[in-house]
C-alpha positions in Angstrom: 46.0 -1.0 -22.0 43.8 2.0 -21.6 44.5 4.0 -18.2 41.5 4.3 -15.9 39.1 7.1 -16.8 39.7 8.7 -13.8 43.2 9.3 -15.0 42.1 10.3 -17.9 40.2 13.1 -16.8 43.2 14.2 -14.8 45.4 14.5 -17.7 43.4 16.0 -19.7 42.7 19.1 -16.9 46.6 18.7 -16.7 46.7 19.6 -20.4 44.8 22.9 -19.8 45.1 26.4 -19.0 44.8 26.4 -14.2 41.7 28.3 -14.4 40.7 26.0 -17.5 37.2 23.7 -17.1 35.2 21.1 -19.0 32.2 20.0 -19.2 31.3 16.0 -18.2 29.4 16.1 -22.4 32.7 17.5 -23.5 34.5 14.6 -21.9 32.4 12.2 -23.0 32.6 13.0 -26.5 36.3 13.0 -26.6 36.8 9.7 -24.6 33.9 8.5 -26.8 32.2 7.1 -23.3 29.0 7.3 -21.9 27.8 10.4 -20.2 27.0 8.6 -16.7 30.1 6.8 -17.1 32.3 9.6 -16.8 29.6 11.1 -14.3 30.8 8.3 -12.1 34.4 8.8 -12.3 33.8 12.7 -11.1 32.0 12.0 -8.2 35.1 9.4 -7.6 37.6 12.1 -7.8 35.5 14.4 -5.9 35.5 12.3 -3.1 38.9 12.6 -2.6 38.6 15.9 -1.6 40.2 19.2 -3.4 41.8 17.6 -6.0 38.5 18.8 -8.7 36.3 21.4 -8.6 32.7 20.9 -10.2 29.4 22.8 -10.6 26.0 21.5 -12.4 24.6 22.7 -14.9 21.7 21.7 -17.5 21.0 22.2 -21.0 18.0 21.3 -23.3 18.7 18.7 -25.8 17.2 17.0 -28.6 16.3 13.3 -29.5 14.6 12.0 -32.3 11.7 9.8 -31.6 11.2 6.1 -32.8 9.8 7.7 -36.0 12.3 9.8 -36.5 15.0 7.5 -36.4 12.6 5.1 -39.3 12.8 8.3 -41.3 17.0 8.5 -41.0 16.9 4.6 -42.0 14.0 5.0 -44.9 13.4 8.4 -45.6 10.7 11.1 -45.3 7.4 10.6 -45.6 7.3 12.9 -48.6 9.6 11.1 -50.0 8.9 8.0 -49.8 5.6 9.2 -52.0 7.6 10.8 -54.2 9.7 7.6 -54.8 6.5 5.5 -55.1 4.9 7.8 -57.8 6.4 6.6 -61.6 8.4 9.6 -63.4 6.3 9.8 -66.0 2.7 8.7 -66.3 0.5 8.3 -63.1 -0.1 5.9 -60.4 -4.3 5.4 -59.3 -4.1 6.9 -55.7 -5.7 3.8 -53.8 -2.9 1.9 -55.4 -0.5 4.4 -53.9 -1.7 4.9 -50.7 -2.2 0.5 -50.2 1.5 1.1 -51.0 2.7 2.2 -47.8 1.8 2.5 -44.1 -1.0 4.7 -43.1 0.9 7.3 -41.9 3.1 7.5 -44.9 -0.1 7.5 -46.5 -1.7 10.4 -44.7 1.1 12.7 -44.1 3.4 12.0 -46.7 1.0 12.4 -49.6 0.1 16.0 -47.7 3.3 16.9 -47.4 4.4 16.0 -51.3 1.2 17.8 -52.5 1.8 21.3 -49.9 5.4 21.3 -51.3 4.2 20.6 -55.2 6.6 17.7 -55.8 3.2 15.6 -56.9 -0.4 16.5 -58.0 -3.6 14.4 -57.3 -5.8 14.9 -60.5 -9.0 12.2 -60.9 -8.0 10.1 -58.2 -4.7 9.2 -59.8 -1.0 10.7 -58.5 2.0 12.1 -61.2 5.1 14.2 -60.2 5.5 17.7 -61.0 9.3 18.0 -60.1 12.3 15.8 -61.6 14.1 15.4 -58.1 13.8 16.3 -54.7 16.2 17.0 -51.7 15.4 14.6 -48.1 16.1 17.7 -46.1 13.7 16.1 -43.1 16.1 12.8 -43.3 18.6 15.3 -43.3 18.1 17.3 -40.7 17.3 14.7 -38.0 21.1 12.6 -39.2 22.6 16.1 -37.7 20.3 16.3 -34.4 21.4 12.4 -34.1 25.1 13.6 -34.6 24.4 16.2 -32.5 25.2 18.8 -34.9 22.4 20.0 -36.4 22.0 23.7 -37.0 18.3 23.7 -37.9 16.5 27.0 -38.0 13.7 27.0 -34.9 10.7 27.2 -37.6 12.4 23.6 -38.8 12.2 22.4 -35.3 8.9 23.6 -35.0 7.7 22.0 -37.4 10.0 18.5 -36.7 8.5 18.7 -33.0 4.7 19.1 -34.5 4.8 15.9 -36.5 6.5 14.3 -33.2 9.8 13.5 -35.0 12.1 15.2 -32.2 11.6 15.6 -28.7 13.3 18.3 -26.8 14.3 17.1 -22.5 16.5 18.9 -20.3 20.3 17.2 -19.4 22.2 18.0 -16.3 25.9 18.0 -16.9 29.0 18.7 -14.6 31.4 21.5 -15.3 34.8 20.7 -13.6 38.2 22.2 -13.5 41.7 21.6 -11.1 41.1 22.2 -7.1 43.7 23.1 -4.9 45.4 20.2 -4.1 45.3 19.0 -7.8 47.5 16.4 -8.8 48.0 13.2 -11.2 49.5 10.6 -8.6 46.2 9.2 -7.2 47.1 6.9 -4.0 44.0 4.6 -3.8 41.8 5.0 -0.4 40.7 2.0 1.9 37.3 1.7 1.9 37.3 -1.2 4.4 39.7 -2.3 7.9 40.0 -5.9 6.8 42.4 -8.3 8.7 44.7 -8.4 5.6 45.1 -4.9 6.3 45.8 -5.3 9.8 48.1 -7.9 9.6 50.1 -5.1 6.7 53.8 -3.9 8.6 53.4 -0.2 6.2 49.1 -0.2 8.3 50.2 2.6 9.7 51.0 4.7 6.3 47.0 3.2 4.7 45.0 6.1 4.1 41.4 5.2 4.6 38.7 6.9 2.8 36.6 9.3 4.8 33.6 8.1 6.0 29.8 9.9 5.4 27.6 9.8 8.4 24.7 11.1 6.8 24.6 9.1 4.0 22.0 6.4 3.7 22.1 3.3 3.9 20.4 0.9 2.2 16.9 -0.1 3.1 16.5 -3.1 4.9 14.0 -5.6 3.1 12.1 -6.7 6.4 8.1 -7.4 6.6 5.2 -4.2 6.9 2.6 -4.4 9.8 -1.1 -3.9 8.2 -2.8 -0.6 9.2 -5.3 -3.2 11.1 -2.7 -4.8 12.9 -1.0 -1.9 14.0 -4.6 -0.3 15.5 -4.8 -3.8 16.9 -1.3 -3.2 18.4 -2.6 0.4 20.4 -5.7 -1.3 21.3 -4.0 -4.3 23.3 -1.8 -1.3 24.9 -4.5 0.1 26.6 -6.7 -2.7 27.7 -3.2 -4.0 29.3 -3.0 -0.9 30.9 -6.4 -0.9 31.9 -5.5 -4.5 33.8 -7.3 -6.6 30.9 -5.9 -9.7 30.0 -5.7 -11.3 26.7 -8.8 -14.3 26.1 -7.2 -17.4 23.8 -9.6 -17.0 20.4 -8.0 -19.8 18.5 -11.4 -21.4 17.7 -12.6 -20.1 14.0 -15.6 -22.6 14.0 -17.7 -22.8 17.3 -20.6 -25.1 17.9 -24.2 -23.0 17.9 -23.9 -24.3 21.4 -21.6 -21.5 22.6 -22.0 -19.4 19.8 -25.6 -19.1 20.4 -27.4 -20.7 23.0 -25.0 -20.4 26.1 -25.7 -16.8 25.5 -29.6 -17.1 26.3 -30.1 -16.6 22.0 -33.1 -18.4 21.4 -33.2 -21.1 19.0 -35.6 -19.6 16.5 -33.8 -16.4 16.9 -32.9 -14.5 13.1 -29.8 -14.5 14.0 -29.3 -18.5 13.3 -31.1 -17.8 9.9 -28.7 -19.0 6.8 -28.9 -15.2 6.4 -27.2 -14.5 9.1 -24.7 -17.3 9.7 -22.2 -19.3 7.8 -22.9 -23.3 8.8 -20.3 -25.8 8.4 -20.9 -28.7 6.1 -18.0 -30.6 7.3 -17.8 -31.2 9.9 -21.5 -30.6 10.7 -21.6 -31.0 14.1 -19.2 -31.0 17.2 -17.9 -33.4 19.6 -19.3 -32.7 23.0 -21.1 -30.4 24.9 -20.9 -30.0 28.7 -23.6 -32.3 29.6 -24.7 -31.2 33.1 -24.2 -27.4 31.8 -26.0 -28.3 28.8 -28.8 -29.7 30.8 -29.5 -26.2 32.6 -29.0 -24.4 29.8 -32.1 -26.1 28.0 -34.0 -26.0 31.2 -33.8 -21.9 30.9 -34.4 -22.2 27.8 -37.5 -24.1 27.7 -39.1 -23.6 31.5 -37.4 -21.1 32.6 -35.3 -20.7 35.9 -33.2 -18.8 38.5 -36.5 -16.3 38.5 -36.6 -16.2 34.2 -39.9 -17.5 32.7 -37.4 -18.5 29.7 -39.1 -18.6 25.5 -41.3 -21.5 26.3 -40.2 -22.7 23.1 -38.6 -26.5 22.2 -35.3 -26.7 22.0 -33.4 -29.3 19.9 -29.9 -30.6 20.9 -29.3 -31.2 17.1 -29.6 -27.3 16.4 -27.2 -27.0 19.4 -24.2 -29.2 18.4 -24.5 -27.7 14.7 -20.9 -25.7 13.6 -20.9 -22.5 12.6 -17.9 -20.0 11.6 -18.5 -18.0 14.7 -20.4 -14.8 14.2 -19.5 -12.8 17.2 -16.0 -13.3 19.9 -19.0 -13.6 22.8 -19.0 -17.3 22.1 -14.8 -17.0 23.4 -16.5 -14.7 26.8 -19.2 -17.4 27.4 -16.2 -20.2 27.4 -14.1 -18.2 29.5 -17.3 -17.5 32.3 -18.0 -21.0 32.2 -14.8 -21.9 33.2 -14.6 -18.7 35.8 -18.0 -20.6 37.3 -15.6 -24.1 37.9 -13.5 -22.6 40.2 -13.8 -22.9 43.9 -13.1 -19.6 44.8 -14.5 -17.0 42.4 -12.1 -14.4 41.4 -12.9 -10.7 40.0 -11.5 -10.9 36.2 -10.8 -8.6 33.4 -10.3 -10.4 29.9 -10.5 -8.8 27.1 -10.1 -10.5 23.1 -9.5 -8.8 19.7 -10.0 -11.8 16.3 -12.3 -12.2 13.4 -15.2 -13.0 13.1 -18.1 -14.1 10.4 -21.5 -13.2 9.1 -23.2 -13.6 6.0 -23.4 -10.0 5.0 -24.6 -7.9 2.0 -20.9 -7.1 0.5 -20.5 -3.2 -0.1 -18.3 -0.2 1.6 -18.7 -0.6 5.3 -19.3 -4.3 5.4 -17.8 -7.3 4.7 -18.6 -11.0 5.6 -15.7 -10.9 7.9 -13.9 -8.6 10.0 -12.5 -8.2 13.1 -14.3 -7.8 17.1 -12.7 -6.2 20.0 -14.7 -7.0 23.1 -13.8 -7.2 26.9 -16.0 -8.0 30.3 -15.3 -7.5 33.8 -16.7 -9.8 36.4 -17.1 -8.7 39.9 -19.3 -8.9 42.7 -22.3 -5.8 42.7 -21.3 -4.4 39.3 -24.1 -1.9 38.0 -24.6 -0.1 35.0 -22.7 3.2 36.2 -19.4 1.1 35.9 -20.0 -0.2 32.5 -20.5 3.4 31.6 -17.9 4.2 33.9 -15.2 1.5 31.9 -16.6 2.8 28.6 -15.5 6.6 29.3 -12.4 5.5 30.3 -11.6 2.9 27.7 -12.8 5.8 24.8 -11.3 8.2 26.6 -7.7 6.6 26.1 -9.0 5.9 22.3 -8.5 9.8 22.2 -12.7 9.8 22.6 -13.9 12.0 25.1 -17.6 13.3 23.5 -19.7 10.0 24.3 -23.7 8.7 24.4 -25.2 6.0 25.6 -28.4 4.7 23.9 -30.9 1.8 25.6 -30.7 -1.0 23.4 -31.6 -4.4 23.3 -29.3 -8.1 22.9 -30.7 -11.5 23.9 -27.7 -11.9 26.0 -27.7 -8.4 28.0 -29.9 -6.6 30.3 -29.8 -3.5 30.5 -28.0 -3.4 27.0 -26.5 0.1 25.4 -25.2 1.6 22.3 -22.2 3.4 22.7 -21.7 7.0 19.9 -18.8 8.7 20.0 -19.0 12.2 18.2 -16.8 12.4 15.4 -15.2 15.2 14.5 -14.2 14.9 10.9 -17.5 14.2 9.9 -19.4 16.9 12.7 -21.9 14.0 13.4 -22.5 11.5 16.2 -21.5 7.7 14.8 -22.2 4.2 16.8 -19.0 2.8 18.1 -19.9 -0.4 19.7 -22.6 -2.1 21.9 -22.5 -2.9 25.4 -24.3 -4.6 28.4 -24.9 -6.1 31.6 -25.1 -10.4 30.8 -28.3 -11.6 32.1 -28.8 -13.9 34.8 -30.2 -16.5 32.8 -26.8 -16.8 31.2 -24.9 -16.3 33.8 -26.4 -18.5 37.0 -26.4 -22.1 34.7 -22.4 -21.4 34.6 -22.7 -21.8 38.6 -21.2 -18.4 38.7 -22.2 -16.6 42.3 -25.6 -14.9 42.2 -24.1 -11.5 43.4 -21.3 -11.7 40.4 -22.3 -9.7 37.9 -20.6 -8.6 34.3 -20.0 -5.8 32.4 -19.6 -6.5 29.1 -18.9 -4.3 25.6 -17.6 -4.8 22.4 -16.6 -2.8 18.7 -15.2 -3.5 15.3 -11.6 -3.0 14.7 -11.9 -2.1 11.1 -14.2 1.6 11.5 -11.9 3.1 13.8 -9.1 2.1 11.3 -10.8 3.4 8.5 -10.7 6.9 10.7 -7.5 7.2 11.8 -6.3 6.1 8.4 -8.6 7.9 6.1 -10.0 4.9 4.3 -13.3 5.2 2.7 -14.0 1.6 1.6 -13.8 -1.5 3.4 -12.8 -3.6 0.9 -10.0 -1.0 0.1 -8.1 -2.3 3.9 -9.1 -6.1 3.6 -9.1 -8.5 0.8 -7.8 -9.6 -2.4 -8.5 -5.5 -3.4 -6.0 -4.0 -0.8 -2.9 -2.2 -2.7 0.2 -3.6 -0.9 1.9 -0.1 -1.0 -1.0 1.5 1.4 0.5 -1.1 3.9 3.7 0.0 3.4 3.6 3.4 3.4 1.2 4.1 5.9 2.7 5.3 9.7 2.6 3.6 13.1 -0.6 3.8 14.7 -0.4 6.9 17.0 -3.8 7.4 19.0 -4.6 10.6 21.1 -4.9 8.8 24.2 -5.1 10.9 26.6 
């Protein structure tokens, strides 16, 4: 039985001169095993401290290419078209050239001609020589071997017609260490119970261990760059004393979607354009009733001091389903419900979910993404501390350049974009919209009349884009994202300040 190679390797050190070495290709070649093989057995032996002594080194080497190796099995192209033309006579050259391969063909025939082995006269092919020597078959049997001791101007010209290939190979140069010897006592590797429950424990010597070596990655699942934004922005609206709304309803009726918030019913917004309607089911369950009621009133007539559209409203177009188009339809709920208590208490609720709208499809918009919004209710709320709440909920974003702009939304009065200066792109961008809720939405929730609510809101997906470096939408969500992004991309770190 063959002795371990590690033992091989010992012995054949043993059989040198002490300040003798060898290489790991030397070794390799006289055990007649593979280079990592014997690689692997080193790196055993050094780990058991001075018994070796190794250094790396590299040398450039030479492999023939899949062409090559046809040419060691076939011959050269040359002569392969000096086999193919008869020894006396001629052969027509189309009949020569169909023959063979095309590259044959092309290169052999051009080769055979440069060297004057055969002549092409009137499109027909006849040798000029009686026999030829293969030196290109030749030559590439000894690079193969490994032996080859080709002139450079034949390597040259082997590497030009991509025969041979030339890469660099690291090696090992090793020789004895200090404490050299042949008697190898294996090391434990593990404290088993077996080894324990061993009366010669005591004598076991275990192999050291290396603290800085790796270990090996743990296959566990990779938070999305949204997710992890998502992640920060819950952080700070928690520490802001927000709490978290439930947003578990995908498809909301037009009633809360739309016309809880004071959005008229012949509003764009409603438009097929704009909104995705359900087919099935069509409609919802139940409204309200008595809320419902009030809500038309405003609607139609007018109340608590409003003079309303003055348009009809139809409770059909109310209990239609849509796929919600903004989280508002969750805020309106959550008021309604605030409005049913007894005792009305101030509140700070905040939600972050998808939502959906029929857009155009290109880099900045898809026909879902993601809303963060948040309110405060409180009695004698004004306009200063929605501004107030926005500075300081940007200002934790790491935002501290901000503008407000008057705007307009069915559903708030006074209403105000919110752009935050960017500094990457020198330029002042919109980063969400923001607004007082009317009265008219408000006062049918039998909310007090001195309660009023701030209210803002922003996408999740452009502040991602920002502190990620994304360009395209449709490059963070969708069937188009490159799974690796999501690994390899960092926690979500924002400059909150």
């Amino acid at each position: 039985m063959q002795k371990p190679l590690t033992e091989r390797i010992l012995a054949y050190l043993e059989a040198l001169e002490a300040s003798g070495s060898v290489s790991s290709l030397k070794l390799a070649q006289e055990f007649k095993e593979d280079h990592q093989k014997v690689i692997g057995a080193i790196k055993s032996l050094q780990s058991l401290g001075s018994v070796i002594q190794t250094e790396q080194d590299s040398i450039n080497t030479l492999q023939v290419t899949a062409e090559g190796n046809l040419i060691i099995e076939n011959g050269s192209h040359e002569v392969v078209i000096y086999k193919k033309t008869p020894e006396t006579g001629s052969i027509p050259l189309a009949d020569l050239l169909s023959s063979v391969s095309e590259t044959v063909g092309k290169v052999g025939l051009s080769k055979a001609v440069q060297l004057k082995w055969i002549k092409v006269e009137s499109n027909a092919v006849s040798r000029v020589v009686t026999s030829v020597v293969d030196t290109i078959q030749q030559t590439l049997k000894e690079i193969s071997a490994g032996s080859s001791n080709a002139t450079e101007e034949t390597l040259g010209d082997l590497r030009r017609r991509k025969l041979i290939s030339a890469s660099a190979q690291t090696y090992l140069i090793i020789r004895r260490g200090q404490d050299f010897t042949l008697n190898i006592e294996k090391l434990e590797t593990e404290l088993t119970l077996d080894i324990l429950n061993d009366p010669d424990y005591e004598k076991k010597v275990f192999k050291p261990y290396n603290f800085n070596a790796l270990g090996q990655p743990v296959k566990a699942g990779h938070l999305h760059p949204l997710l992890k934004v998502r992640a920060e922005f819950i952080s700070i609206l928690t520490e802001m004393g927000f709490s978290e709304m439930p947003t578990n309803r995908f498809v909301e009726s037009s009633f809360w979607n739309f016309d809880a918030l004071f959005v008229p019913q012949m509003h764009p917004a409603r438009d097929v354009q704009d909104t995705f309607f359900m087919s099935v089911p069509a409609n919802c369950n139940k409204v309200p009733g008595d809320y419902m009621e009030k809500v038309k009133k405003v609607h139609m007539d007018g109340d608590y001091g409003s003079l309303g559209y003055k348009t009809d409203w139809k409770e059909a177009e109310a209990f239609k389903n849509v796929l919600r188009t903004h989280t508002t339809a969750v805020s309106a709920r959550v008021l309604h419900e605030l409005g049913q208590q007894e005792t009305f208490q101030p509140v700070k609720r905040f939600s972050i979910d998808r939502v959906f709208r029929n857009e155009t499809l290109d880099a900045t918009h898809l026909a879902e993404f993601h809303q963060v919004e948040g309110f405060v209710a409180d009695r004698n709320l004004s306009l200063g501390h929605l501004i107030g709440v926005m500075r300081e909920f940007f200002r934790r974003l790491g935002i501290d350049q901000l503008r407000f702009k008057p705007a307009f939304n069915p559903y708030t009065e006074p209403s105000m974009e919110v752009f935050a200066f960017h500094k990457g792109l020198k330029k002042w961008v919109e980063v969400g919209n923001s607004g007082v809720f009317r009265p008219e939405m408000l006062l049918p929730m039998n909310l007090p009349s001195d309660v009023r609510i701030i209210a803002w809101g922003l996408s999740l997906e452009r502040p991602t884009m920002i502190r990620y470096g994304i360009d395209n939408i449709r490059s963070l969500v969708g069937p188009k994202v490159d799974l690796q992004m999501v690994y390899d991309n960092a926690l979500c770190r924002l400059d909150k300040q």
